[in-house]
C-alpha positions as CSV (number, residue, x, y, z in Angstrom):
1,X,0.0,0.0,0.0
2,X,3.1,2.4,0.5
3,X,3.5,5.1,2.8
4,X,0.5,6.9,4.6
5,X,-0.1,10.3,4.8
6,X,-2.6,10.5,8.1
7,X,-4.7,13.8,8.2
8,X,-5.6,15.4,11.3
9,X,-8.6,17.6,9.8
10,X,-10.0,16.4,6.7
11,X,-12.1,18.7,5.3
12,X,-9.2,21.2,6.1
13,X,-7.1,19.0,3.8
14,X,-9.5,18.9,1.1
15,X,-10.1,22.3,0.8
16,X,-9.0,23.3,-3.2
17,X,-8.6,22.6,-6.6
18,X,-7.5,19.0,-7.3
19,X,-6.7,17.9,-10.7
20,X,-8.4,14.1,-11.2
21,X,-7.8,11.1,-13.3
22,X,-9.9,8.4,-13.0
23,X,-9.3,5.0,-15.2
24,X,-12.9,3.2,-15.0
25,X,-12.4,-0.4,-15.7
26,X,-15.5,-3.3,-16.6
27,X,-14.1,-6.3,-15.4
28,X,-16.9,-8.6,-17.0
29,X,-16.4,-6.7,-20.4
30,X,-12.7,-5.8,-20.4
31,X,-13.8,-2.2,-21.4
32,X,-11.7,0.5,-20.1
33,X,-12.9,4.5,-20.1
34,X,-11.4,7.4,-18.4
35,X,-12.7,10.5,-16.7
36,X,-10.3,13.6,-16.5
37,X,-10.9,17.0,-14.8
38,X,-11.1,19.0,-12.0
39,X,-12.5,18.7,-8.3
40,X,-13.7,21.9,-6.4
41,X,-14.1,21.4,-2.8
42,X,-15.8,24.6,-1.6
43,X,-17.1,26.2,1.9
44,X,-20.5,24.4,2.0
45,X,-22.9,27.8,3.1
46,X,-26.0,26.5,3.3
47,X,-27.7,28.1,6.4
48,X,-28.0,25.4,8.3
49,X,-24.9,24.9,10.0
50,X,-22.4,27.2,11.9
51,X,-20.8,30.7,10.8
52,X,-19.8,29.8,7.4
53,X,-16.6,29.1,9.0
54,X,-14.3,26.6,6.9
55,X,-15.6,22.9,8.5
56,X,-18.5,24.1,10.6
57,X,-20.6,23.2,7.1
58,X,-18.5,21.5,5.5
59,X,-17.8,21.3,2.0
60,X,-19.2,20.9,-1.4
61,X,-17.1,19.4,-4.1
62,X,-17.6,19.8,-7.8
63,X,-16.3,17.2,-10.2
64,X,-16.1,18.5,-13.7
65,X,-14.3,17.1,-16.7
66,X,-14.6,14.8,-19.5
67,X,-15.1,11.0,-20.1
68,X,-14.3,8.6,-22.6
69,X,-15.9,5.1,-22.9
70,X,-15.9,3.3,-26.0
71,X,-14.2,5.8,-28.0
72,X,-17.0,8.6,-26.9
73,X,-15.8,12.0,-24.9
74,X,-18.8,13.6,-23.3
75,X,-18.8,15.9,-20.7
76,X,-19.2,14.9,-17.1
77,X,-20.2,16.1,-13.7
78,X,-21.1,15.0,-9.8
79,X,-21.8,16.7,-6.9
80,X,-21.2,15.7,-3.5
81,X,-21.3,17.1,0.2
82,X,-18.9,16.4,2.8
83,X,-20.1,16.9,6.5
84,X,-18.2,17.7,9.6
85,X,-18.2,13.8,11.2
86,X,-17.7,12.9,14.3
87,X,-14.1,14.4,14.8
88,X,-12.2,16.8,13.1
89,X,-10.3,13.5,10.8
90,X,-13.9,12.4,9.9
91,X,-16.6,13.5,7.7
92,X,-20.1,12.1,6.4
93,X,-20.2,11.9,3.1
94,X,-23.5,12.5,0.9
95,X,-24.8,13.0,-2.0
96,X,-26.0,16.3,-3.8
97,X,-29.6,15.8,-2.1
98,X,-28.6,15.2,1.0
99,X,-28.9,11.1,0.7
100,X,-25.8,9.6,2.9
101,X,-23.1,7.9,0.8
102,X,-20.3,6.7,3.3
103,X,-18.1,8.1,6.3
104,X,-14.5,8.8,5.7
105,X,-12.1,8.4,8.7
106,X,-8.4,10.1,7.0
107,X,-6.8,10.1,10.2
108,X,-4.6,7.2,9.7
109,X,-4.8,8.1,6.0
110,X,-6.4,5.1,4.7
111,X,-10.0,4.9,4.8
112,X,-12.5,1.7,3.5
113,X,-16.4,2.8,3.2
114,X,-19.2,0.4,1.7
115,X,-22.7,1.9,0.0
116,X,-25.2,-0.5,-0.8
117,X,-27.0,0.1,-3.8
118,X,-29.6,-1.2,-4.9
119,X,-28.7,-4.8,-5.5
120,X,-25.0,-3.4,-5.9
121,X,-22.3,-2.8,-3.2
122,X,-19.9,0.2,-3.8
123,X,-16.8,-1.1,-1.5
124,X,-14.3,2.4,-1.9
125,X,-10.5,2.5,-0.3
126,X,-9.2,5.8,0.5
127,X,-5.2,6.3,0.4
128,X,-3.8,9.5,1.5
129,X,-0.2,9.9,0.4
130,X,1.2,13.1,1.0
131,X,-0.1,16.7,1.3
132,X,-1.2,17.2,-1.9
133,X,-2.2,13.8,-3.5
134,X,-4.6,11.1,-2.3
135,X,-6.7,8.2,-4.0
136,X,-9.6,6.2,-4.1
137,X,-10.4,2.9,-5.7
138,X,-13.8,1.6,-5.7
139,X,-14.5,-2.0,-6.8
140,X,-18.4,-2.2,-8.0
141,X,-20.2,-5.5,-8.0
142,X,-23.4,-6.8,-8.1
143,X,-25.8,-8.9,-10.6
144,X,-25.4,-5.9,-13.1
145,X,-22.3,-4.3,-12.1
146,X,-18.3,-5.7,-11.9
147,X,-16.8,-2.5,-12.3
148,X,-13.1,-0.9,-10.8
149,X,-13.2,2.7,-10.5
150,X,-9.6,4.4,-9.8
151,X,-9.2,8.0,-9.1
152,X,-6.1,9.6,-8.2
153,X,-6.4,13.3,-7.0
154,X,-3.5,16.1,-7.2
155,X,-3.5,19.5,-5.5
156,X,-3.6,22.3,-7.9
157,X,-1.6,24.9,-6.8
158,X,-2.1,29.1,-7.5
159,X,-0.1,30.5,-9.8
160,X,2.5,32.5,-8.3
């Protein structure tokens, strides 16, 4: 697994710009796509928590980019919020409507979550390896589904 990168305050850490490449892989089919583009994770200000202050509400992040499967690139999008957990390392992770996805527990920077699905389970691994680059892998399976999802995540940085 390599070295890990644990991470006192996680929504602190996630805070920014990442760049993000994700290779999507069907295991049943052999077909491979790939997603690349940007992740925004932004002061979540929705009234109903705290000050505004950064990780009283959390954060929204805003995946944007393009993906290619079987030789098509089409835009692509997701939205997701990430709520102050149960300690400053930990956050409850939901989708855009509020729906709970998963925890994430980054303080000793590796992290496994499971989302039942339907008739699917999402089983996601979270690797944090330095300051400005962490990954996930989820591994999809189910009657419809054998899919492995890999996103690696780096820090953009502001121009000087």
């Amino acid at each position: 697994m390599g070295e890990l990168w644990p991470v006192p305050d996680v929504l602190a850490y996630l805070a920014g710009r990442w760049r993000t490449e994700r290779s999507v892989r069907d295991l049943a089919s052999g077909l491979e796509g790939r997603f690349e583009g940007v992740t925004s994770f932004d002061r979540l200000d929705d009234g109903r928590l705290g000050d505004g202050k950064l990780g009283e509400g959390g954060l929204i992040s805003r995946e944007s980019g393009d993906f290619t499967w079987r030789g098509v690139t089409r835009p692509a999008e997701r939205t997701l919020r990430y709520e102050p957990g149960s300690g400053p390392g930990r956050a409850d992770v939901r989708f855009a409507d509020g729906r709970p996805f998963h925890g994430l527990d980054l303080t000793t920077g590796h992290h496994v979550a499971d989302h039942p699905c339907a008739a699917d389970l999402y089983r996601g691994e979270f690797t944090v390896r330095g300051p400005d680059r962490w990954r996930t892998v989820w591994r999809v399976g189910g009657p419809a589904k054998d899919l492995l999802l890999t996103t690696d995540y780096l820090r953009e940085t502001p121009e000087a």
